[in-house]
C-alpha positions as CSV (number, residue, x, y, z in Angstrom):
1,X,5.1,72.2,58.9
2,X,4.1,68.7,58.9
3,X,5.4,66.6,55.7
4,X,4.1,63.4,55.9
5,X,6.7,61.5,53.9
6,X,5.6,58.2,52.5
7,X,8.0,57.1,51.0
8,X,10.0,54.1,48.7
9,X,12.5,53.5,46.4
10,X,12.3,50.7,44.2
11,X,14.2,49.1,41.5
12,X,12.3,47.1,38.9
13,X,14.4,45.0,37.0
14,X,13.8,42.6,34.6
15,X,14.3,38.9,35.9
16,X,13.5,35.5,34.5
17,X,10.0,35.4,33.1
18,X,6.8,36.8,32.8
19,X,5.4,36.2,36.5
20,X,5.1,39.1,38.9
21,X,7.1,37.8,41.9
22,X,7.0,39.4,45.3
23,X,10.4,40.2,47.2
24,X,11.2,36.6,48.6
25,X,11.6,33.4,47.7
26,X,14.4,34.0,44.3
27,X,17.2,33.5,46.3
28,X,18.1,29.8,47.9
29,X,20.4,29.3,49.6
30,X,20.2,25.2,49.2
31,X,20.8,25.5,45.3
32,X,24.7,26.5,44.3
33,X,24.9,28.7,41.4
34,X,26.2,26.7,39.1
35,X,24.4,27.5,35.9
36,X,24.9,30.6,34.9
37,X,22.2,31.9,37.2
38,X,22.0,33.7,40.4
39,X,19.8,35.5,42.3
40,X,19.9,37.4,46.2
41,X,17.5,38.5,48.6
42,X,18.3,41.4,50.9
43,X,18.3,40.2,54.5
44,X,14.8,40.5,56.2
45,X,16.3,42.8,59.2
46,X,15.5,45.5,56.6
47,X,18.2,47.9,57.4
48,X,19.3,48.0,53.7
49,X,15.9,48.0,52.6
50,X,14.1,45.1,50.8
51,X,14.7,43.6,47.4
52,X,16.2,41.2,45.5
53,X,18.7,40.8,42.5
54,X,19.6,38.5,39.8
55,X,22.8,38.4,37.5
56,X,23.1,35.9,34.6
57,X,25.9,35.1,32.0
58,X,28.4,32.0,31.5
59,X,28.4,28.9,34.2
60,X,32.5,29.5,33.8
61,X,32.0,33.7,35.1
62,X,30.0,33.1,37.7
63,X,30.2,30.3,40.9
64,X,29.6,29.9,44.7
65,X,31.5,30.0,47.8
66,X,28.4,29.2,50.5
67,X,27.9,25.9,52.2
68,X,25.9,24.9,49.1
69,X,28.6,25.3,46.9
70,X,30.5,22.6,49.0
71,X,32.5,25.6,51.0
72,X,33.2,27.0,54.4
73,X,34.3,30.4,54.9
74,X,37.1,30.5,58.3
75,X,37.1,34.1,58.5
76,X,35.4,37.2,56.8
77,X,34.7,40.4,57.7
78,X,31.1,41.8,57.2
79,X,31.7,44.9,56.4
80,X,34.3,45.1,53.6
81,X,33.9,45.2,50.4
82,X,37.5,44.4,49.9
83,X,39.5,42.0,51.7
84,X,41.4,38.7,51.9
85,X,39.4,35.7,52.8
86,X,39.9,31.6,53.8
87,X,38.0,28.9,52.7
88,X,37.9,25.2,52.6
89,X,36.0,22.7,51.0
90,X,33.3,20.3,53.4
91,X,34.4,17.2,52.4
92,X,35.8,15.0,49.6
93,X,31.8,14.2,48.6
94,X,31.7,18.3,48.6
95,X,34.9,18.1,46.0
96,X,33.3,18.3,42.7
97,X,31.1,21.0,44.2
98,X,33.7,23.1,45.4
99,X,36.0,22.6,41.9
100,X,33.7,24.4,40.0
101,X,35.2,27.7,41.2
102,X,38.2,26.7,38.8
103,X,36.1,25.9,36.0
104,X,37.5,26.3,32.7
105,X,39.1,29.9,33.0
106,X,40.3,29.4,37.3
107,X,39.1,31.4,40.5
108,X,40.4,34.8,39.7
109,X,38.4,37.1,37.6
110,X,35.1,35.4,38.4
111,X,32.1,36.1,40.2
112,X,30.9,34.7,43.1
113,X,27.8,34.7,45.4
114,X,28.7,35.1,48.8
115,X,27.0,33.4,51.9
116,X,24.5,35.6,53.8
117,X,26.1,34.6,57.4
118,X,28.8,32.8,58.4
119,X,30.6,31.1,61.2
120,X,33.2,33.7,61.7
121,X,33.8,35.8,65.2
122,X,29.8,36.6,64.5
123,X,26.5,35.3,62.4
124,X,27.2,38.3,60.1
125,X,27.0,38.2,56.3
126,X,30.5,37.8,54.7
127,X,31.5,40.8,52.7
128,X,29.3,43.9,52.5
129,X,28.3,43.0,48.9
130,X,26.3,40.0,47.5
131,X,28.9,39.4,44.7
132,X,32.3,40.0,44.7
133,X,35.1,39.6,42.0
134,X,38.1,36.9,43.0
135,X,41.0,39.0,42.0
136,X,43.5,36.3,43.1
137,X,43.5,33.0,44.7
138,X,46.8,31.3,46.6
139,X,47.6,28.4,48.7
140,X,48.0,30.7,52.2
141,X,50.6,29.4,55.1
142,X,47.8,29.6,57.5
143,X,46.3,25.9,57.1
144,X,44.7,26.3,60.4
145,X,40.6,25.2,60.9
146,X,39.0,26.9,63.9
147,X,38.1,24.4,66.4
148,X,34.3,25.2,66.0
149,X,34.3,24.4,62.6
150,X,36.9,21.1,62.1
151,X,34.3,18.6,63.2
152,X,32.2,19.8,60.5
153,X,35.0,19.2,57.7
154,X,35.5,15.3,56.9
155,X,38.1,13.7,55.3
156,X,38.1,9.9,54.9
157,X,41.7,9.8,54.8
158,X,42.2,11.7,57.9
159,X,44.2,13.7,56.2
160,X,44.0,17.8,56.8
161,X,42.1,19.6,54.0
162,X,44.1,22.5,51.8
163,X,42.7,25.9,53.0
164,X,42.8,28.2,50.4
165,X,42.7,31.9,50.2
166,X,41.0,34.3,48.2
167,X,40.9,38.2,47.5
168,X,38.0,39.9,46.9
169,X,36.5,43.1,45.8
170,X,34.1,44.7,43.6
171,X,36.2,46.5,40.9
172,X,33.9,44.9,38.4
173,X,35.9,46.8,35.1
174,X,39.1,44.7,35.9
175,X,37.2,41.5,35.5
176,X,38.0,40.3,31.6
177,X,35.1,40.6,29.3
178,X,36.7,38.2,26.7
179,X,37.4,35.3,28.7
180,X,34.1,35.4,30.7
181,X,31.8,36.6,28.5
182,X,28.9,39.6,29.4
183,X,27.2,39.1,33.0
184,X,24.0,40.8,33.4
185,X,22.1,42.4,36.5
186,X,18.7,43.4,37.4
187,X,17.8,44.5,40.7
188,X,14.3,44.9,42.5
189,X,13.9,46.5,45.5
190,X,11.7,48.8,48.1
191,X,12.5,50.2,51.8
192,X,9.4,50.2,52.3
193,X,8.1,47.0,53.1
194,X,5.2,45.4,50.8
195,X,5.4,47.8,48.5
196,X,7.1,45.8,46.2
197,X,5.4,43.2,45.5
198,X,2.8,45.8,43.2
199,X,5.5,46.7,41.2
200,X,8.8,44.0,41.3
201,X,7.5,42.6,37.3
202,X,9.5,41.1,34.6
203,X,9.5,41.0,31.1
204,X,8.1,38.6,28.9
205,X,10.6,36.1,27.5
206,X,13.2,37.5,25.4
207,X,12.5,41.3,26.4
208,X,15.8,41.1,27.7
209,X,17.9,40.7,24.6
210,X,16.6,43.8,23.3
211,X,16.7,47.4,23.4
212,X,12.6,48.0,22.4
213,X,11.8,45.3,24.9
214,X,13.8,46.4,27.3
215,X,12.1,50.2,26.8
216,X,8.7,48.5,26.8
217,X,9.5,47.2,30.2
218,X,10.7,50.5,31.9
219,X,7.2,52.0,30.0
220,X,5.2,49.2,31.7
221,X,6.7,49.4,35.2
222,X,6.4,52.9,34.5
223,X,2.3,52.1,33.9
224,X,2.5,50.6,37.0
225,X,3.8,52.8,39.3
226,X,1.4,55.0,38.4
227,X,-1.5,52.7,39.5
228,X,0.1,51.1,42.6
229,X,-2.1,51.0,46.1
230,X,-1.0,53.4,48.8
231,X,-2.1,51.3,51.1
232,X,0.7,49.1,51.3
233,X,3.0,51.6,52.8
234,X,1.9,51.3,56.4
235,X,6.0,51.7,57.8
236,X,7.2,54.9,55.9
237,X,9.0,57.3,58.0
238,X,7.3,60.5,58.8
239,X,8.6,64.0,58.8
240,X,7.1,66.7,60.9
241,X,8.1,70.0,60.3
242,X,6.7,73.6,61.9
243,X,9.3,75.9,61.8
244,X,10.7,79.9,60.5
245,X,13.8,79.8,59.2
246,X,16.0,83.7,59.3
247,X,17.9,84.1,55.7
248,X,19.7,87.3,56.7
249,X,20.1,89.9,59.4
250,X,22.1,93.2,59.1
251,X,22.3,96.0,61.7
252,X,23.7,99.5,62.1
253,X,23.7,102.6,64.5
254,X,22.7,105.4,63.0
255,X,23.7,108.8,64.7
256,X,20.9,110.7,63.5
257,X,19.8,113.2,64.9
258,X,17.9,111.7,66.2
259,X,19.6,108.4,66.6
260,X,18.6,105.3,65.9
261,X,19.1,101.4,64.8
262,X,18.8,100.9,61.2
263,X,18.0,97.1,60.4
264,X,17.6,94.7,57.6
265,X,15.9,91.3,58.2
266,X,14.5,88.4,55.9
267,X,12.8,85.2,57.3
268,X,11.2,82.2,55.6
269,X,8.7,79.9,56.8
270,X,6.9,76.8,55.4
271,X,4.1,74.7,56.2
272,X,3.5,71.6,54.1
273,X,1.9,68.2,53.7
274,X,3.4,65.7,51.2
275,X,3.0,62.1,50.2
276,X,6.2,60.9,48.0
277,X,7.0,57.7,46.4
278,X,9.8,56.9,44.6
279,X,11.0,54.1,41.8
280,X,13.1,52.6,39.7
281,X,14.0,50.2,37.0
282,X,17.4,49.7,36.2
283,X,18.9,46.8,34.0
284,X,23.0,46.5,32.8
285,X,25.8,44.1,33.0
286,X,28.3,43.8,35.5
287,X,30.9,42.3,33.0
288,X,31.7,44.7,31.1
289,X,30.3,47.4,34.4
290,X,27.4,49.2,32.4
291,X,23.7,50.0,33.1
292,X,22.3,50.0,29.7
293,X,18.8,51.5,30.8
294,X,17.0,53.3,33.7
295,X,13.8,54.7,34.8
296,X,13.6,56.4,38.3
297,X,9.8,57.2,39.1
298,X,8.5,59.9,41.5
299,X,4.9,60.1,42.8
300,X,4.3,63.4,44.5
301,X,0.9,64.6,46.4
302,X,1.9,67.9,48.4
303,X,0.3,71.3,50.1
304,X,3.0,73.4,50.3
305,X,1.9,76.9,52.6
306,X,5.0,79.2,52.5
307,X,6.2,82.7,52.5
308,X,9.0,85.1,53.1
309,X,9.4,88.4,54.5
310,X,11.5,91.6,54.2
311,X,11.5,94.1,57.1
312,X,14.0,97.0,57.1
313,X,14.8,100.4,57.5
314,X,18.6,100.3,55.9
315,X,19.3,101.3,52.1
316,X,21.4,98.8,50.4
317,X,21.8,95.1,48.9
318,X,21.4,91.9,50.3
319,X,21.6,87.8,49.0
320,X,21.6,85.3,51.7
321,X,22.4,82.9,48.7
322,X,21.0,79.6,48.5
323,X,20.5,78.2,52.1
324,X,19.8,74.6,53.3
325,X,16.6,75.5,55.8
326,X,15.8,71.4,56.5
327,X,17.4,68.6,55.3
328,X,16.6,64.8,56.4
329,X,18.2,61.8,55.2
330,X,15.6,58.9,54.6
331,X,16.3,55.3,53.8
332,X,18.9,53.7,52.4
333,X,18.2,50.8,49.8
334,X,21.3,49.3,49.7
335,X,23.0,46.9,47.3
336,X,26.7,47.3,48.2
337,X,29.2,47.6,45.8
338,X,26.3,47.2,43.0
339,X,23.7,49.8,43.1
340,X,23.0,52.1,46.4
341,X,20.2,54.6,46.5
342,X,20.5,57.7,49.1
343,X,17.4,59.5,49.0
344,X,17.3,62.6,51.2
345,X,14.6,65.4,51.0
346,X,15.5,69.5,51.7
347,X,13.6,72.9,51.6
348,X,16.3,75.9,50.4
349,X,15.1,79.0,50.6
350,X,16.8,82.4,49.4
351,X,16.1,86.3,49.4
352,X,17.7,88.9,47.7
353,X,16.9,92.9,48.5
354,X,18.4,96.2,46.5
355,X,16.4,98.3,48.7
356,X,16.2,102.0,48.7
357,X,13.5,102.2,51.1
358,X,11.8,101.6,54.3
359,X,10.4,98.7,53.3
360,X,7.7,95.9,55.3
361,X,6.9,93.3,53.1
362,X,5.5,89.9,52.9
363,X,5.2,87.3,50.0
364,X,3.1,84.0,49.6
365,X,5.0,81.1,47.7
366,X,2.4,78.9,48.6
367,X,1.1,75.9,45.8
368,X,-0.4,72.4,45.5
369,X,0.6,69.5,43.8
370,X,-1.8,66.9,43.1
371,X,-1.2,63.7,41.3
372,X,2.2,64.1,39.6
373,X,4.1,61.1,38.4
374,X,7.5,61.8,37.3
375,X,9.7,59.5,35.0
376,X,13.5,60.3,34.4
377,X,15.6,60.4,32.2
378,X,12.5,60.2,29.3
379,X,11.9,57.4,27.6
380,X,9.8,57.0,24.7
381,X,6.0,57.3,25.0
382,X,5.9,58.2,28.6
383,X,5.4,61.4,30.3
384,X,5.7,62.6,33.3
385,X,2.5,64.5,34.8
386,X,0.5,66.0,37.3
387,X,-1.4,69.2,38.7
388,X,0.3,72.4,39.9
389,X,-2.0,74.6,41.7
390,X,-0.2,78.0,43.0
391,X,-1.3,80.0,45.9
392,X,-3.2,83.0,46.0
393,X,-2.5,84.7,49.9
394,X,-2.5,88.2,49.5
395,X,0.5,90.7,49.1
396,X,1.5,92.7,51.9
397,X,4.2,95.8,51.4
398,X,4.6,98.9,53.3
399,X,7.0,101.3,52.3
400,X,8.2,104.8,53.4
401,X,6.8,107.5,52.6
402,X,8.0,110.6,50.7
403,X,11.3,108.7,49.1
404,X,12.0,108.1,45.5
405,X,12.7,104.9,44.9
406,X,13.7,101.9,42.9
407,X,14.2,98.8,45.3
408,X,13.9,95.1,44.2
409,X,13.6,92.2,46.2
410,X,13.0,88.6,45.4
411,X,12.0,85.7,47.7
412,X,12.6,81.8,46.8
413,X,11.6,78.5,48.4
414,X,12.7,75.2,47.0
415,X,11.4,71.9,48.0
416,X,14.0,69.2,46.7
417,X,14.3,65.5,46.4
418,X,17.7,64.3,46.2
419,X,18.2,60.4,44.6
420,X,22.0,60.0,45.3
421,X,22.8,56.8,43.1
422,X,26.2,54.9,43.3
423,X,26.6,51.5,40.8
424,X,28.6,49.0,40.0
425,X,31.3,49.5,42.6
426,X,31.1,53.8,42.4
427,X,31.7,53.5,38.3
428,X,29.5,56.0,37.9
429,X,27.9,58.0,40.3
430,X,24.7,60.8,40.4
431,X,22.2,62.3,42.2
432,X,18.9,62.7,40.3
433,X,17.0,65.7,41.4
434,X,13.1,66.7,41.8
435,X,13.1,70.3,42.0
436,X,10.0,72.4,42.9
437,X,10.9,76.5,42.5
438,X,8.3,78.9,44.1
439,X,9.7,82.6,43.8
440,X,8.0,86.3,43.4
441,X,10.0,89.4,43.1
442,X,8.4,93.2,43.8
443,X,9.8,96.0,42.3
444,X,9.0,99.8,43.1
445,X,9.2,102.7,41.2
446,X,8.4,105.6,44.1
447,X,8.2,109.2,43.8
448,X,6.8,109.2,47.6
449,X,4.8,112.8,48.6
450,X,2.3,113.6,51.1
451,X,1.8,111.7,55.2
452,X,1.8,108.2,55.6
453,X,-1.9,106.6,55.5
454,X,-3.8,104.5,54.3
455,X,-4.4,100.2,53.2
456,X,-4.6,98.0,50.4
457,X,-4.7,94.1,50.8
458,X,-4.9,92.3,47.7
459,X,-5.7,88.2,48.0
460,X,-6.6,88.1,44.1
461,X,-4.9,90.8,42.5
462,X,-7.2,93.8,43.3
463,X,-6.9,96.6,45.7
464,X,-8.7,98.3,48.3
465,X,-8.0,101.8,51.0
466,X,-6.6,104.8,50.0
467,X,-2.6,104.6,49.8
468,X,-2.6,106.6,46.7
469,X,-2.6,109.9,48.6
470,X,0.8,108.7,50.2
471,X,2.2,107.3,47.6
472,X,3.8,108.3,43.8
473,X,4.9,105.7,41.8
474,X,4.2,102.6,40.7
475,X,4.9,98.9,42.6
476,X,4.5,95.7,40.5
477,X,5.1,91.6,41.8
478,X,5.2,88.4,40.1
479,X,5.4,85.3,40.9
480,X,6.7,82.4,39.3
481,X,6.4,78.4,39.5
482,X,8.7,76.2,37.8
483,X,8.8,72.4,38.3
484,X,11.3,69.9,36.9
485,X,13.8,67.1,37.3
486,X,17.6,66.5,36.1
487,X,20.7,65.4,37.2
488,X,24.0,66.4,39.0
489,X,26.6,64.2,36.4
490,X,26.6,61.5,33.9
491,X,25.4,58.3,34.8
492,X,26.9,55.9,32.4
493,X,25.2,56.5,28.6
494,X,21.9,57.4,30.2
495,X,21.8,60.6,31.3
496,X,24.0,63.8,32.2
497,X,23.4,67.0,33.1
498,X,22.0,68.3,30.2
499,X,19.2,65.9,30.4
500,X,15.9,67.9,31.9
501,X,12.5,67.2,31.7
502,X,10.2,70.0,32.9
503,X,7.2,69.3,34.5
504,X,5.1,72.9,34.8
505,X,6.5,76.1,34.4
506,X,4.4,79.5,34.8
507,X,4.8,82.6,35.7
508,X,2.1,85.4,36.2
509,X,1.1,88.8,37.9
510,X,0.3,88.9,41.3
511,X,0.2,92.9,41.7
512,X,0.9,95.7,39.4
513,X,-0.5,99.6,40.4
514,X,0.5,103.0,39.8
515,X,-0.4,105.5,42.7
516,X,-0.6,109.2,42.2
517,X,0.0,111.4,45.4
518,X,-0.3,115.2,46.3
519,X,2.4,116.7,45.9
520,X,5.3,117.4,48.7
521,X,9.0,117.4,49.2
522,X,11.2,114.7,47.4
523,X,14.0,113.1,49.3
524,X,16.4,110.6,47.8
525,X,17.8,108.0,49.7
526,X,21.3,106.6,49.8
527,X,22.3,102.9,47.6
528,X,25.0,100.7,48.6
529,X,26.6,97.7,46.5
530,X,27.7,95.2,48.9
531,X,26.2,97.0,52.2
532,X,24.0,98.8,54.3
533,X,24.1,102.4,54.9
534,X,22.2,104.8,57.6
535,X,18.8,105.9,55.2
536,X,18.1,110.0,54.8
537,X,14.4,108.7,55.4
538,X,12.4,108.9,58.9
539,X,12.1,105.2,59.9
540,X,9.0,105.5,61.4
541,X,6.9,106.7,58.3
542,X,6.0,103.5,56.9
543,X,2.9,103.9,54.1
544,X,1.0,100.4,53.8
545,X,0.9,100.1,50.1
546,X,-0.3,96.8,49.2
């Protein structure tokens, strides 16, 4: 199977104004954030993907511990989102800079933007996240300055600066609403380079203070996504995939006479094409921790070829329950400790079989989907959309002849897209879920009389050869194909569970005949619950019925 994956995930956010911005150029790093105002870039290596964010409230929640806030980090580990850090300030010019950390309410419970890299043991950032709660500030004993970085920290008095220490995390809900005031967020991001730039919008002014402008937004990045140029994504990881996957195997001896091996066997295998984009707008506070709304968008082109088959000889049940055939985890766009999204993309596949019978069969769960555009969780005046097109490969079942019986067996595929979201420091966490359900069951109803013979192949429904004379009874299959995305858990107000939007559902009738034989000895086979068991039947007398 090849599945071309083309693929993004992007959070549109609202921002300042009414100018579409690309990625770059919201954050600098030369301008403190002193008013109120901050925003961040994502660093260009690209390994968290590419975006930017903004948060905005009170000049006393939020401040700045980077060189242009008048500090100098001595030590900071890049990887933490917790942890106990050093700084000093530059220089007593740098004093009035660095003093508006304690501004009006002190250090601990604010915000603060943290510096990209730093002159620590390596140029890495400081902290995994790009805004970290002070939870407490001391004087430390450790009023040591690195060598490498005392020339760079002047004092006209020549006396040694006051190193202070900080601790910092991203536990966002201790941080006290009523002394800080609300601080918002709004994040824009892509890992798919240049994609962004289509869709990374913002409201007009004053969209943000409101829940109808804030829903107009989401509609028109919603608008958007819909009309964005595929040609952008030029770096999008592909997925190549060609492969038969086994759901179950069961064996037995059977002493006969004569003797022989009686076997049970399902396999699956898939062939696909698919183009998939994903997005997503997401707006809230970070004091008090709360999204307030969300839109994830999925774009979705695919040729899905797939079937399953049964082949046994055994009498009994059989569920391989829901298997995991293929699984790959694509790229992370990363915000740590403020909003992470884990996309991953599967194939499960499952067959179940009460068989009575000798049984040969094979059923198509192939489909196209063209177009569709997804939007979840619903917001008002948008819909999701698209065009489901199921398969029509024939039907292929052979069954032994001269048994009575009543076997059922049904064969599943399920493509999946998995959006694992994690915000505001793992306060809520979900994984928002694109699920595509292609199954058919058979069922038989066999008085079987008469020698085995005969074909009937069946690409649209009719029939054709002369199985009739080997077989009594009557075999119908459908097929169903359902279409629609949820959720694993509640994501803050937003969504939960519960929250489903369908985006095709039908089922229909792929076969249904009733075959009238001559007339000849009836044998009954054996039925197990939970097992196979060694048939009464002949395995060799197979009658190709459809």
């Amino acid at each position: 199977m090849l599945v071309t994956f083309l693929f993004s995930v992007l959070l549109l956010s609202p921002l300042a104004d009414a100018r579409p911005r690309g990625r770059r150029g919201l954050n600098d790093w030369n301008k403190p954030c002193f008013e109120g105002e901050c925003f961040y870039d994502l660093p260009d290596s690209g390994r968290r993907g590419h975006g930017s964010l903004r948060i905005w409230g009170s000049p006393n929640a939020i401040s700045d511990i980077t060189p242009a806030a008048g500090w100098t980090i001595l030590g900071c580990s890049p990887e933490s989102l917790a942890q106990d850090i050093r700084i000093v300030c530059n220089s007593e010019e740098d004093e009035k800079r660095c003093n508006h950390l304690y501004r009006r309410i002190g250090a601990a419970g604010k915000l603060v933007r943290l510096p990209e890299a730093v002159r620590a043991a390596s140029s890495s950032p400081c902290g995994k996240s790009a805004f970290a709660r002070v939870a407490k500030t001391w004087v430390p004993k450790d009023q040591t300055i690195p060598a490498d970085v005392a020339p760079r920290i002047v004092r006209r008095s020549g006396a040694q600066p006051l190193v202070v220490a900080l601790t910092l995390d991203t536990n966002f809900a201790a941080i006290n609403p009523t002394l800080t005031g609300p601080v918002s967020i709004a994040i824009a991001g892509t890992n798919v380079p240049g994609f962004e730039g289509n869709l990374t919008v913002v409201p007009a002014a004053g969209e943000a203070s409101n829940s109808g402008g804030l829903f107009s937004w989401v509609k028109d990045a919603w608008e958007k996504f819909n009309n964005f140029d595929k040609s952008v994504i030029t770096n999008a990881p592909p997925i190549d995939i060609s492969k038969n996957y086994p759901l179950f195997s069961q064996s037995l001896f059977c002493a006969g006479p004569p003797a022989f091996d009686a076997s049970v066997r399902a396999d699956a295998s898939v062939n696909a094409h698919a183009d998939i984009s994903l997005g997503l707008a997401a707006v809230g506070t970070i004091v008090p921790p709360e999204l307030t709304e969300f839109g994830a968008f999925v774009g979705l082109d695919a040729d899905i070829r797939g079937s399953v088959s049964l082949v046994g000889n055994a009498a009994g049940r059989a569920d391989s329950g829901q298997l995991t055939l293929y699984q790959a985890t694509l790229p992370t766009l990363e915000f740590p400790g403020l909003l992470t999204i884990g996309p991953s993309f599967k194939i499960l596949g499952q067959a179940t079989a009460n068989v009575d019978v000798g049984v040969n069969l094979k059923v198509d769960l192939s489909y196209t989907v063209s177009g569709a555009k997804i939007i979840y969780p619903p917001i008002p005046d948008t819909k999701s959309k698209g065009i489901f097109i199921p398969g029509n490969a024939p039907l292929k079942l052979s069954v032994t002849g001269n048994v009575a019986s009543s076997s059922v067996a049904t064969a599943q595929l399920n493509p999946r897209i998995d959006l694992a979201v994690n915000a505001l420091g793992g306060l809520a966490k979900a994984t928002v879920l694109v699920n595509i359900d292609s199954r058919s069951t058979v069922r038989l109803n066999l008085n079987a009389a008469g020698n085995a013979g005969g074909s009937i192949e069946t690409p649209t429904g009719g029939t054709k050869g002369g199985a009739s004379a080997s077989v009594d009874g009557c075999v119908t299959a459908g097929a169903a194909l359902n279409a629609n995305v949820g959720a694993d858990a509640k994501f803050f107000n937003l969504f939960d569970r519960s929250t489903s939007v369908s985006l095709y559902a039908k089922d229909w009738e792929l076969f249904q005949k009733c075959f009238a034989a001559q007339t000849g000895k009836r044998v009954t086979s054996e039925r197990a619950d939970l097992s196979f068991v060694c048939p009464s039947w002949r395995s060799s007398s197979l009658v190709t019925v459809v």
